[in-house]
C-alpha positions in Angstrom: 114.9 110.0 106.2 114.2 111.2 109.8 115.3 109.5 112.7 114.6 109.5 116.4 117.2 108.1 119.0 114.6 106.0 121.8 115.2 103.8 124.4 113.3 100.1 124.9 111.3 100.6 127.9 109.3 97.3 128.1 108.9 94.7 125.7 105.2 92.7 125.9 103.3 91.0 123.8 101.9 92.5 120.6 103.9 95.8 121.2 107.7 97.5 122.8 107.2 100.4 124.4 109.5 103.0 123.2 110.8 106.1 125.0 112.4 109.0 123.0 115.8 110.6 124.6 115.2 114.8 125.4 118.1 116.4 124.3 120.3 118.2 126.2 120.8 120.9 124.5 117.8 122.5 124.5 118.2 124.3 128.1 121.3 126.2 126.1 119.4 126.9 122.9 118.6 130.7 122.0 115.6 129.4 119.8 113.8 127.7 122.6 110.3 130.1 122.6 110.3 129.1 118.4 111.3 125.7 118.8 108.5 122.7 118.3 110.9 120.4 119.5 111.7 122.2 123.3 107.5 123.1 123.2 106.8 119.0 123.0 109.4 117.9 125.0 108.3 120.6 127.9 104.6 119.7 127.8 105.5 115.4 127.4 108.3 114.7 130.0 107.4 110.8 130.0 106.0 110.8 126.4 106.1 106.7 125.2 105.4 105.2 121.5 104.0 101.7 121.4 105.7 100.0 118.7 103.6 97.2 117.1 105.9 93.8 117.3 104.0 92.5 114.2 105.7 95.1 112.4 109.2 93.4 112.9 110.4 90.0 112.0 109.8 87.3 114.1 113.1 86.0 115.0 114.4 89.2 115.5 111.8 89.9 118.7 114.1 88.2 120.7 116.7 91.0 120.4 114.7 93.9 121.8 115.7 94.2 125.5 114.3 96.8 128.1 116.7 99.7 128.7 118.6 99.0 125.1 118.8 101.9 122.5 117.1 101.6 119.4 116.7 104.4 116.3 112.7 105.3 114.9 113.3 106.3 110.9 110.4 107.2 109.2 110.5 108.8 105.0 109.7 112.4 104.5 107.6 111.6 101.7 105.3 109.0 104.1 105.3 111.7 107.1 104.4 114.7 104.8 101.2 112.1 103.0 100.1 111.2 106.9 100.3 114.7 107.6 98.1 116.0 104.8 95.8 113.1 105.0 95.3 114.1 109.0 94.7 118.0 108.6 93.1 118.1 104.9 90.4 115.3 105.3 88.8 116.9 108.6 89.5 120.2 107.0 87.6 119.7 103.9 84.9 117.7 105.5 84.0 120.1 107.6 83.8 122.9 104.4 81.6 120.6 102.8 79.2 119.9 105.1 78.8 124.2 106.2 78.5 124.7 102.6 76.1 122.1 102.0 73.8 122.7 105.3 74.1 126.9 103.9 73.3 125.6 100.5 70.1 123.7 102.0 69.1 126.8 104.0 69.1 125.9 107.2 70.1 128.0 110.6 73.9 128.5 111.9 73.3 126.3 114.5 72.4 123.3 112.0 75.6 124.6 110.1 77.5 124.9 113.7 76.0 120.9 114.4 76.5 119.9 110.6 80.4 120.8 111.0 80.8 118.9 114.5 79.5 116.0 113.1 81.6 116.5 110.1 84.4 116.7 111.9 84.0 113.5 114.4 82.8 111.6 111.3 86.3 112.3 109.2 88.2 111.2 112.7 86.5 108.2 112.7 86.9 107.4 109.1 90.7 108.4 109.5 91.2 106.1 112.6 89.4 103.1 110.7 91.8 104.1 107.7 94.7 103.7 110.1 93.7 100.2 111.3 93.3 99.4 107.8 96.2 100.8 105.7 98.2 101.9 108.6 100.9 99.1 108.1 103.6 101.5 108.8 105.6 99.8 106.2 107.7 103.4 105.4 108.7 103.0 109.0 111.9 101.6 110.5 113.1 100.6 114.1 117.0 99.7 113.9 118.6 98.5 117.3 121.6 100.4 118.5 124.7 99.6 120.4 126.6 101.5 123.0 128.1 103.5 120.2 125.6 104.1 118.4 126.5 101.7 115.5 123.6 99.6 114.2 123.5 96.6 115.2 120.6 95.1 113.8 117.8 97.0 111.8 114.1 95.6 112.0 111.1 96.3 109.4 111.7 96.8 105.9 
Protein backbone atom coordinates (compact mmCIF):
# COMPACT_ATOMS: atom_id res chain seq x y z
CA UNK A 1 0.00 0.00 0.00
CA UNK A 2 1.37 3.52 -0.61
CA UNK A 3 1.24 6.09 1.78
CA UNK A 4 1.67 9.87 1.96
CA UNK A 5 2.41 11.68 5.35
CA UNK A 6 -0.05 15.26 5.05
CA UNK A 7 -0.95 17.69 7.23
CA UNK A 8 -4.93 19.05 7.91
CA UNK A 9 -4.93 22.38 6.58
CA UNK A 10 -8.62 23.40 6.91
CA UNK A 11 -11.46 21.38 7.60
CA UNK A 12 -15.02 22.81 5.91
CA UNK A 13 -17.84 21.41 4.93
CA UNK A 14 -18.13 18.61 2.33
CA UNK A 15 -14.24 18.47 2.15
CA UNK A 16 -10.43 18.75 4.48
CA UNK A 17 -7.97 20.21 2.76
CA UNK A 18 -4.93 18.26 2.93
CA UNK A 19 -1.26 19.40 2.52
CA UNK A 20 1.50 16.85 1.76
CA UNK A 21 4.98 17.25 3.91
CA UNK A 22 8.27 17.91 1.18
CA UNK A 23 10.88 15.95 2.35
CA UNK A 24 13.98 17.02 3.47
CA UNK A 25 16.01 15.03 1.94
CA UNK A 26 15.71 15.82 -1.34
CA UNK A 27 18.20 18.97 -1.33
CA UNK A 28 21.00 16.09 -0.34
CA UNK A 29 19.88 13.49 -2.95
CA UNK A 30 22.33 12.59 -5.85
CA UNK A 31 19.19 11.47 -7.96
CA UNK A 32 17.49 14.67 -7.92
CA UNK A 33 17.55 15.56 -12.04
CA UNK A 34 15.82 11.61 -12.21
CA UNK A 35 13.65 11.97 -9.44
CA UNK A 36 9.61 12.49 -10.07
CA UNK A 37 9.28 13.13 -6.66
CA UNK A 38 11.96 16.39 -6.27
CA UNK A 39 10.46 17.38 -10.14
CA UNK A 40 6.75 17.65 -8.41
CA UNK A 41 7.67 18.96 -5.31
CA UNK A 42 9.91 21.82 -7.16
CA UNK A 43 7.14 22.81 -9.69
CA UNK A 44 4.07 22.56 -6.58
CA UNK A 45 5.58 24.26 -3.40
CA UNK A 46 1.87 24.81 -1.90
CA UNK A 47 0.30 21.77 -3.71
CA UNK A 48 -3.21 20.84 -1.54
CA UNK A 49 -5.65 17.64 -1.92
CA UNK A 50 -9.24 18.13 -1.10
CA UNK A 51 -10.34 15.18 0.71
CA UNK A 52 -14.12 14.51 0.33
CA UNK A 53 -15.61 14.29 4.12
CA UNK A 54 -18.41 11.98 2.78
CA UNK A 55 -15.77 9.57 2.29
CA UNK A 56 -15.16 9.17 6.12
CA UNK A 57 -17.48 8.22 8.91
CA UNK A 58 -19.56 10.54 10.41
CA UNK A 59 -18.69 10.53 13.95
CA UNK A 60 -15.25 10.52 13.20
CA UNK A 61 -15.35 14.22 11.32
CA UNK A 62 -15.14 15.60 14.57
CA UNK A 63 -11.49 14.43 14.96
CA UNK A 64 -9.93 16.07 11.99
CA UNK A 65 -8.27 19.34 13.36
CA UNK A 66 -6.31 22.01 11.23
CA UNK A 67 -2.59 21.67 11.63
CA UNK A 68 -2.89 17.81 12.82
CA UNK A 69 -0.96 15.02 10.83
CA UNK A 70 -2.79 12.51 9.04
CA UNK A 71 -1.40 9.54 6.47
CA UNK A 72 -3.09 9.21 2.55
CA UNK A 73 -2.85 5.19 1.69
CA UNK A 74 -4.00 4.29 -1.50
CA UNK A 75 -3.60 0.09 -3.06
CA UNK A 76 -1.16 -0.38 -5.97
CA UNK A 77 -3.58 -2.41 -7.66
CA UNK A 78 -6.33 0.69 -7.53
CA UNK A 79 -3.54 3.41 -8.50
CA UNK A 80 -2.06 1.26 -11.38
CA UNK A 81 -6.23 0.60 -12.81
CA UNK A 82 -6.72 4.75 -12.45
CA UNK A 83 -3.57 5.02 -14.11
CA UNK A 84 -4.29 2.87 -17.15
CA UNK A 85 -7.85 3.96 -17.33
CA UNK A 86 -6.48 7.83 -17.47
CA UNK A 87 -3.70 7.37 -20.29
CA UNK A 88 -5.22 4.28 -22.33
CA UNK A 89 -8.91 5.63 -22.85
CA UNK A 90 -7.69 9.12 -24.39
CA UNK A 91 -5.00 7.16 -26.03
CA UNK A 92 -7.05 4.75 -27.80
CA UNK A 93 -9.87 7.22 -28.54
CA UNK A 94 -7.88 9.32 -30.26
CA UNK A 95 -6.37 6.13 -32.58
CA UNK A 96 -9.74 5.33 -33.34
CA UNK A 97 -11.12 8.31 -34.46
CA UNK A 98 -7.56 9.12 -36.96
CA UNK A 99 -8.12 5.71 -38.25
CA UNK A 100 -11.65 5.99 -38.77
CA UNK A 101 -11.69 9.75 -40.31
CA UNK A 102 -8.40 8.04 -42.67
CA UNK A 103 -10.56 5.07 -43.27
CA UNK A 104 -13.56 7.62 -44.48
CA UNK A 105 -11.08 9.57 -46.65
CA UNK A 106 -11.12 12.73 -45.53
CA UNK A 107 -8.16 15.55 -45.28
CA UNK A 108 -5.49 15.70 -42.23
CA UNK A 109 -7.03 18.43 -40.98
CA UNK A 110 -10.44 16.49 -40.46
CA UNK A 111 -8.11 13.77 -38.97
CA UNK A 112 -6.06 16.59 -36.95
CA UNK A 113 -10.02 17.96 -35.75
CA UNK A 114 -11.35 14.28 -35.50
CA UNK A 115 -8.45 13.45 -32.81
CA UNK A 116 -9.05 16.88 -30.81
CA UNK A 117 -12.39 16.05 -30.41
CA UNK A 118 -11.56 12.65 -29.62
CA UNK A 119 -9.53 13.57 -27.08
CA UNK A 120 -11.83 16.29 -25.16
CA UNK A 121 -14.68 13.72 -25.56
CA UNK A 122 -12.75 10.71 -23.64
CA UNK A 123 -11.83 13.61 -20.79
CA UNK A 124 -15.17 14.32 -20.48
CA UNK A 125 -16.39 10.82 -20.31
CA UNK A 126 -13.45 10.05 -17.82
CA UNK A 127 -14.41 13.02 -15.55
CA UNK A 128 -18.26 11.91 -15.60
CA UNK A 129 -16.79 8.27 -14.84
CA UNK A 130 -15.05 9.88 -11.83
CA UNK A 131 -18.14 11.49 -10.42
CA UNK A 132 -19.80 8.34 -10.91
CA UNK A 133 -17.62 5.37 -9.86
CA UNK A 134 -15.01 7.58 -8.33
CA UNK A 135 -15.96 6.52 -4.67
CA UNK A 136 -12.34 6.19 -3.72
CA UNK A 137 -13.30 3.32 -1.64
CA UNK A 138 -9.38 1.68 -2.19
CA UNK A 139 -8.37 4.86 -0.49
CA UNK A 140 -7.50 5.55 3.15
CA UNK A 141 -6.92 8.66 5.38
CA UNK A 142 -5.61 7.50 8.93
CA UNK A 143 -5.01 10.35 11.60
CA UNK A 144 -1.59 10.50 13.19
CA UNK A 145 -0.19 11.58 16.40
CA UNK A 146 2.95 13.38 17.43
CA UNK A 147 4.73 10.10 16.91
CA UNK A 148 3.48 9.02 14.18
CA UNK A 149 1.43 6.15 15.69
CA UNK A 150 -2.15 5.95 14.35
CA UNK A 151 -4.43 7.07 16.14
CA UNK A 152 -7.45 6.67 14.47
CA UNK A 153 -7.90 5.44 10.80
CA UNK A 154 -11.00 6.75 8.63
CA UNK A 155 -12.52 5.11 5.34
CA UNK A 156 -12.50 1.54 4.87
Amino acid sequence: MLSETVRISSVESGFIRLQPYSTNTCSSCSLKPSCGQYLLNSLHVNRAIEFPTNLLPEEDIHLLKKGSQAQIKIEESKLLQLVLLMYLFPLFSMLLAAYLTWLVGLNEIAVMISVFTALILSMKVLSLYFRSHGKLEKIKLCLLSADDDVIKQFGN
